[in-house]
N, C-alpha and C positions, 0 to 999 in steps of 0.2 A: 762531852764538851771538849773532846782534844783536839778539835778542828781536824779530823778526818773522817773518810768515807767507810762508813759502817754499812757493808751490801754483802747480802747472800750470792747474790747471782754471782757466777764464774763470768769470765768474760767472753766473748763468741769467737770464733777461728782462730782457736789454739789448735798448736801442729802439735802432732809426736810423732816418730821415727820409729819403722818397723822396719827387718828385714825378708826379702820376699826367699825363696828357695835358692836364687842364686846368690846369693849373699848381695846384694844390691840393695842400697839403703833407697827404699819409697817415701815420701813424705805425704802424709796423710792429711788432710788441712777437715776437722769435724764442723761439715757443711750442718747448721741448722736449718727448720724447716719456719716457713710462716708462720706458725703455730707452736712453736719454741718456747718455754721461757724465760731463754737466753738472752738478752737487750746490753745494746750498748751504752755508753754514760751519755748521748744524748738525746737516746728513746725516754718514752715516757710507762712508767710500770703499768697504770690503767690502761693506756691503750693495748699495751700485750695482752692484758687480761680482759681484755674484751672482744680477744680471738678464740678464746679458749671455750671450747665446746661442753658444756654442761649440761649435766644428763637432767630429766624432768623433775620438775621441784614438789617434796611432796610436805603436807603437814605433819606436827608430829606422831599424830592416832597415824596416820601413814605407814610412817616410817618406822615406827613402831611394830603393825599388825603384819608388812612383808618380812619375807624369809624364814617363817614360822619351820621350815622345817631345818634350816640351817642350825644345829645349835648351840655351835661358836659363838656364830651371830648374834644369835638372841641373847647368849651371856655377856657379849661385850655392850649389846643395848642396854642391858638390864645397870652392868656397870657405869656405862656412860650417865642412864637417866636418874640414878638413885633411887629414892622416896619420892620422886614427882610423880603427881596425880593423875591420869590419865585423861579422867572425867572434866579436871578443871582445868584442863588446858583449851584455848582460842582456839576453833578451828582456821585457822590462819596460817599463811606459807612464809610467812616474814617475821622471823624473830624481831624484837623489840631489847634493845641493850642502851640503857641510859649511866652514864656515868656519874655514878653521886659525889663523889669525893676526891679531891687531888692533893696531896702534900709534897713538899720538898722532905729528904731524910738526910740530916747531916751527925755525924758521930758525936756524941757531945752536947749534944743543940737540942731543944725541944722540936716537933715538926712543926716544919710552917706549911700551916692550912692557907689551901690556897681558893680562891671563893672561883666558883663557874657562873658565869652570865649565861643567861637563856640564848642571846642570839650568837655567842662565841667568841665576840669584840669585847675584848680586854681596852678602856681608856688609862692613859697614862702607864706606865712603867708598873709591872706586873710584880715584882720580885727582884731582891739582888742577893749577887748571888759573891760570895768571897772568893781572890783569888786563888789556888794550887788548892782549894777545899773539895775532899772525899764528898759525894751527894747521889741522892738515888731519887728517884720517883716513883712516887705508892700512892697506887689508886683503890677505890671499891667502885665494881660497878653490879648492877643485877640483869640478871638474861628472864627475858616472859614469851611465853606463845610459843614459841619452839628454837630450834636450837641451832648457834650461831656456832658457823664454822670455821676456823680460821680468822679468827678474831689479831688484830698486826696494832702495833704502835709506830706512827709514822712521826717524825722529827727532822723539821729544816731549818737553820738558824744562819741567818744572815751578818755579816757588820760594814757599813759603809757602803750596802750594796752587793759584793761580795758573798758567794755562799762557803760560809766555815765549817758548817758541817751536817751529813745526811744522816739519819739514824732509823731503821728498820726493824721490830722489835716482833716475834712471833709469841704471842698469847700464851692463843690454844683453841680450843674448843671446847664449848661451855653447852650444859643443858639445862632448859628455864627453870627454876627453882625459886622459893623465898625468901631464902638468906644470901645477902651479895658476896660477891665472891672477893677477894682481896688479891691481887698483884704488884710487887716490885721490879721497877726495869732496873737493869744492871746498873752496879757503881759509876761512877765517872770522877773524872776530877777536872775540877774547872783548870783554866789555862791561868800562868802568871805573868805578870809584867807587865812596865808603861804599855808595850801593842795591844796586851789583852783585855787592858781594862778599858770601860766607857758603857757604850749603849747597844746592843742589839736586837735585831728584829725575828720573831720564829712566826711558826705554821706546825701545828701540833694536831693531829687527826687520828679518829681510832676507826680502822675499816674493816671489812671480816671478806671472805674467799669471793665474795661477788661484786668486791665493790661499793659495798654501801656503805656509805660517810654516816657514824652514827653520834659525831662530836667535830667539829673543827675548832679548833682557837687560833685566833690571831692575834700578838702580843708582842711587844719589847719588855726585857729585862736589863739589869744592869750588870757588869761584874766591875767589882770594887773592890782598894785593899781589904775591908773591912766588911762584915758581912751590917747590913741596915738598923 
Protein backbone atom coordinates (compact mmCIF):
# COMPACT_ATOMS: atom_id res chain seq x y z
CA UNK A 1 0.00 0.00 0.00
CA UNK A 2 2.84 2.56 -0.58
CA UNK A 3 1.27 3.71 -3.76
CA UNK A 4 3.91 2.22 -6.02
CA UNK A 5 4.47 -0.23 -8.78
CA UNK A 6 5.45 -3.57 -7.44
CA UNK A 7 6.60 -5.54 -11.12
CA UNK A 8 8.96 -8.28 -11.88
CA UNK A 9 9.22 -7.52 -15.41
CA UNK A 10 12.34 -5.43 -16.49
CA UNK A 11 11.44 -3.07 -18.93
CA UNK A 12 11.90 -3.56 -22.95
CA UNK A 13 14.71 -1.76 -25.04
CA UNK A 14 17.31 -1.29 -22.46
CA UNK A 15 20.62 -0.39 -24.19
CA UNK A 16 24.06 -1.34 -22.99
CA UNK A 17 27.42 -0.47 -24.44
CA UNK A 18 29.89 -2.83 -25.68
CA UNK A 19 33.16 -2.24 -27.35
CA UNK A 20 33.70 -3.97 -30.71
CA UNK A 21 37.73 -4.87 -31.64
CA UNK A 22 38.45 -1.46 -32.64
CA UNK A 23 37.70 0.20 -29.54
CA UNK A 24 34.56 1.78 -31.02
CA UNK A 25 31.68 1.97 -28.63
CA UNK A 26 28.41 -0.01 -30.38
CA UNK A 27 25.24 0.50 -28.72
CA UNK A 28 23.32 -2.51 -28.54
CA UNK A 29 19.48 -1.79 -28.11
CA UNK A 30 18.00 -5.85 -26.58
CA UNK A 31 15.28 -6.22 -29.49
CA UNK A 32 12.63 -8.55 -27.89
CA UNK A 33 10.63 -11.06 -29.79
CA UNK A 34 6.60 -11.32 -30.02
CA UNK A 35 6.84 -14.02 -27.72
CA UNK A 36 8.71 -12.14 -24.83
CA UNK A 37 7.75 -11.67 -21.47
CA UNK A 38 8.86 -8.42 -21.68
CA UNK A 39 5.73 -5.85 -21.69
CA UNK A 40 5.46 -2.29 -21.30
CA UNK A 41 3.42 -0.44 -18.55
CA UNK A 42 0.59 -0.18 -21.17
CA UNK A 43 0.48 -3.90 -22.33
CA UNK A 44 -1.68 -6.07 -20.62
CA UNK A 45 0.22 -9.24 -18.69
CA UNK A 46 -2.68 -11.94 -20.06
CA UNK A 47 -2.51 -11.03 -23.32
CA UNK A 48 1.39 -11.74 -23.36
CA UNK A 49 0.72 -14.90 -21.66
CA UNK A 50 -1.44 -15.94 -24.10
CA UNK A 51 1.47 -15.90 -26.77
CA UNK A 52 3.23 -18.21 -24.79
CA UNK A 53 3.43 -21.59 -26.32
CA UNK A 54 2.68 -24.45 -23.80
CA UNK A 55 3.71 -27.78 -24.19
CA UNK A 56 0.65 -30.64 -23.88
CA UNK A 57 -1.13 -30.69 -20.65
CA UNK A 58 -1.15 -33.93 -18.87
CA UNK A 59 -3.07 -35.20 -15.65
CA UNK A 60 -1.43 -35.89 -12.69
CA UNK A 61 -1.17 -40.16 -13.04
CA UNK A 62 0.56 -38.53 -16.35
CA UNK A 63 2.86 -36.70 -15.08
CA UNK A 64 3.62 -38.63 -12.61
CA UNK A 65 4.25 -42.18 -14.79
CA UNK A 66 6.59 -40.09 -17.53
CA UNK A 67 10.42 -39.95 -17.14
CA UNK A 68 10.55 -43.04 -15.32
CA UNK A 69 13.87 -43.46 -16.34
CA UNK A 70 15.12 -39.93 -15.37
CA UNK A 71 15.94 -40.31 -11.68
CA UNK A 72 16.47 -36.64 -10.72
CA UNK A 73 13.09 -36.46 -11.99
CA UNK A 74 11.32 -38.73 -10.33
CA UNK A 75 13.03 -37.57 -7.03
CA UNK A 76 11.91 -34.12 -7.38
CA UNK A 77 8.29 -35.59 -8.42
CA UNK A 78 8.29 -37.69 -5.42
CA UNK A 79 9.37 -34.31 -3.44
CA UNK A 80 7.01 -32.02 -5.05
CA UNK A 81 3.91 -34.70 -4.49
CA UNK A 82 4.51 -35.91 -1.03
CA UNK A 83 2.07 -38.46 0.60
CA UNK A 84 -0.49 -37.75 -2.23
CA UNK A 85 -2.38 -40.80 -3.30
CA UNK A 86 -2.10 -41.68 -6.64
CA UNK A 87 -5.31 -43.91 -6.79
CA UNK A 88 -7.38 -41.01 -5.37
CA UNK A 89 -6.59 -38.44 -7.47
CA UNK A 90 -9.35 -36.97 -10.55
CA UNK A 91 -8.35 -38.19 -13.70
CA UNK A 92 -8.70 -34.48 -14.76
CA UNK A 93 -6.17 -31.94 -16.41
CA UNK A 94 -7.35 -28.98 -14.29
CA UNK A 95 -6.46 -28.47 -10.94
CA UNK A 96 -9.01 -27.22 -8.61
CA UNK A 97 -7.58 -24.45 -5.88
CA UNK A 98 -10.40 -22.82 -3.78
CA UNK A 99 -9.48 -20.23 -1.48
CA UNK A 100 -10.94 -20.76 2.08
CA UNK A 101 -9.69 -18.00 4.17
CA UNK A 102 -8.52 -14.44 4.11
CA UNK A 103 -7.22 -12.18 7.08
CA UNK A 104 -5.56 -8.96 7.50
CA UNK A 105 -2.14 -9.51 9.97
CA UNK A 106 -1.35 -6.32 11.95
CA UNK A 107 1.54 -6.50 14.81
CA UNK A 108 -0.31 -6.14 18.01
CA UNK A 109 -3.84 -6.65 16.78
CA UNK A 110 -5.83 -9.71 16.67
CA UNK A 111 -6.45 -10.94 12.74
CA UNK A 112 -9.27 -9.65 11.08
CA UNK A 113 -10.94 -12.48 9.27
CA UNK A 114 -12.10 -11.38 6.44
CA UNK A 115 -15.57 -13.22 5.02
CA UNK A 116 -15.28 -14.32 0.89
CA UNK A 117 -18.64 -14.17 -0.91
CA UNK A 118 -19.30 -16.79 -3.41
CA UNK A 119 -19.61 -14.55 -6.45
CA UNK A 120 -16.48 -12.14 -5.31
CA UNK A 121 -18.61 -8.84 -4.80
CA UNK A 122 -17.81 -7.43 -1.75
CA UNK A 123 -21.11 -4.74 -0.79
CA UNK A 124 -20.16 -1.83 1.24
CA UNK A 125 -16.63 -1.08 2.46
CA UNK A 126 -14.76 -4.29 3.05
CA UNK A 127 -12.30 -3.33 5.91
CA UNK A 128 -10.24 -0.25 7.25
CA UNK A 129 -7.36 -0.17 7.43
CA UNK A 130 -5.03 2.49 9.84
CA UNK A 131 -2.81 5.05 8.62
CA UNK A 132 1.47 4.34 8.58
CA UNK A 133 0.23 0.68 10.16
CA UNK A 134 2.62 -2.49 9.51
CA UNK A 135 -0.10 -5.20 7.67
CA UNK A 136 0.38 -8.42 5.68
CA UNK A 137 -2.16 -10.74 4.12
CA UNK A 138 -2.49 -14.49 5.07
CA UNK A 139 -4.57 -16.71 3.30
CA UNK A 140 -5.29 -20.71 3.39
CA UNK A 141 -6.14 -22.22 0.27
CA UNK A 142 -6.34 -26.26 -0.70
CA UNK A 143 -5.09 -27.46 -4.33
CA UNK A 144 -7.47 -31.11 -5.58
CA UNK A 145 -7.09 -33.20 -8.87
CA UNK A 146 -3.66 -32.01 -9.88
CA UNK A 147 -1.22 -29.63 -9.66
CA UNK A 148 -1.37 -25.92 -9.91
CA UNK A 149 1.60 -24.22 -11.27
CA UNK A 150 2.59 -20.89 -10.70
CA UNK A 151 0.01 -19.92 -8.63
CA UNK A 152 0.45 -15.36 -8.53
CA UNK A 153 -1.44 -12.86 -6.26
CA UNK A 154 -2.51 -10.03 -8.30
CA UNK A 155 -3.42 -6.48 -6.42
CA UNK A 156 -4.80 -3.21 -7.93
CA UNK A 157 -6.00 -0.47 -5.84
CA UNK A 158 -7.49 2.48 -7.10
CA UNK A 159 -8.49 6.14 -5.28
CA UNK A 160 -10.70 8.77 -6.93
CA UNK A 161 -10.15 7.00 -9.98
CA UNK A 162 -6.59 6.95 -10.00
CA UNK A 163 -4.59 3.75 -9.99
CA UNK A 164 -2.15 3.93 -6.58
CA UNK A 165 -0.95 0.87 -6.76
CA UNK A 166 -0.01 -2.62 -8.67
CA UNK A 167 1.03 -5.45 -6.76
CA UNK A 168 2.25 -8.94 -8.15
CA UNK A 169 2.99 -11.63 -5.68
CA UNK A 170 4.57 -15.31 -6.83
CA UNK A 171 3.09 -18.29 -4.69
CA UNK A 172 4.51 -21.12 -5.92
CA UNK A 173 3.60 -24.40 -7.01
CA UNK A 174 1.39 -26.52 -5.12
CA UNK A 175 0.50 -30.23 -5.43
CA UNK A 176 -3.13 -31.49 -4.50
CA UNK A 177 -3.12 -32.63 -1.06
CA UNK A 178 -5.78 -32.63 2.08
CA UNK A 179 -4.39 -30.33 4.20
CA UNK A 180 -4.49 -26.48 3.00
CA UNK A 181 -1.68 -24.92 2.60
CA UNK A 182 -1.01 -21.49 4.33
CA UNK A 183 0.61 -18.17 2.79
CA UNK A 184 1.57 -14.63 3.89
CA UNK A 185 2.11 -11.87 1.08
CA UNK A 186 4.85 -9.58 2.16
CA UNK A 187 4.55 -6.61 4.86
CA UNK A 188 3.34 -3.35 3.76
CA UNK A 189 2.65 -0.23 5.37
CA UNK A 190 -0.39 1.76 4.69
CA UNK A 191 0.17 5.41 3.50
CA UNK A 192 -0.43 8.52 6.02
CA UNK A 193 -1.91 11.65 6.00
CA UNK A 194 -5.03 13.99 5.16
CA UNK A 195 -4.22 12.72 1.07
CA UNK A 196 -4.11 9.12 2.25
CA UNK A 197 -7.02 8.77 4.02
CA UNK A 198 -10.80 8.16 2.71
CA UNK A 199 -12.17 5.49 0.39
CA UNK A 200 -10.61 3.10 -2.10
CA UNK A 201 -11.39 0.91 -4.64
CA UNK A 202 -9.17 -2.71 -5.36
CA UNK A 203 -9.48 -5.92 -7.71
CA UNK A 204 -7.82 -8.69 -5.97
CA UNK A 205 -7.36 -12.13 -8.03
CA UNK A 206 -5.42 -15.34 -7.52
CA UNK A 207 -4.26 -16.76 -11.16
CA UNK A 208 -1.76 -19.72 -11.75
CA UNK A 209 0.81 -20.09 -15.23
CA UNK A 210 -2.20 -20.36 -17.55
CA UNK A 211 -4.28 -17.88 -16.73
CA UNK A 212 -7.03 -19.27 -14.85
CA UNK A 213 -8.91 -16.78 -12.52
CA UNK A 214 -9.51 -19.10 -9.53
CA UNK A 215 -10.83 -16.08 -7.13
CA UNK A 216 -11.47 -12.42 -8.13
CA UNK A 217 -12.82 -9.87 -5.43
CA UNK A 218 -14.08 -6.66 -6.02
CA UNK A 219 -14.04 -4.22 -3.11
CA UNK A 220 -13.56 -0.71 -1.32
CA UNK A 221 -11.77 -0.41 1.86
CA UNK A 222 -11.02 2.55 3.97
CA UNK A 223 -7.77 4.02 5.41
CA UNK A 224 -8.39 5.97 8.57
CA UNK A 225 -6.63 7.67 11.38
CA UNK A 226 -7.72 5.04 13.46
CA UNK A 227 -8.03 1.53 12.65
CA UNK A 228 -12.36 0.50 12.78
Amino acid sequence: MGFVEKNDIDKCGAESEVEDSDDRVVTVIKNMSESSLCVTEDDDEEDVQGKIQIGPRRTLKEQYEADKDDESLMRWKEQLLGAVDMNSVAETLDPEVKILSLAIVSPGRDDLLLQIPDNGKIKGTWFTLKEGSHYAIKFTFQVRNNIVSGLKYKNTVWKTGLRVEKTKEMIGTFSPQQEPYTHEIHEDITPSGILARGSYSAKTKFIDDDNKCYLELNYTFDIRKDWQ
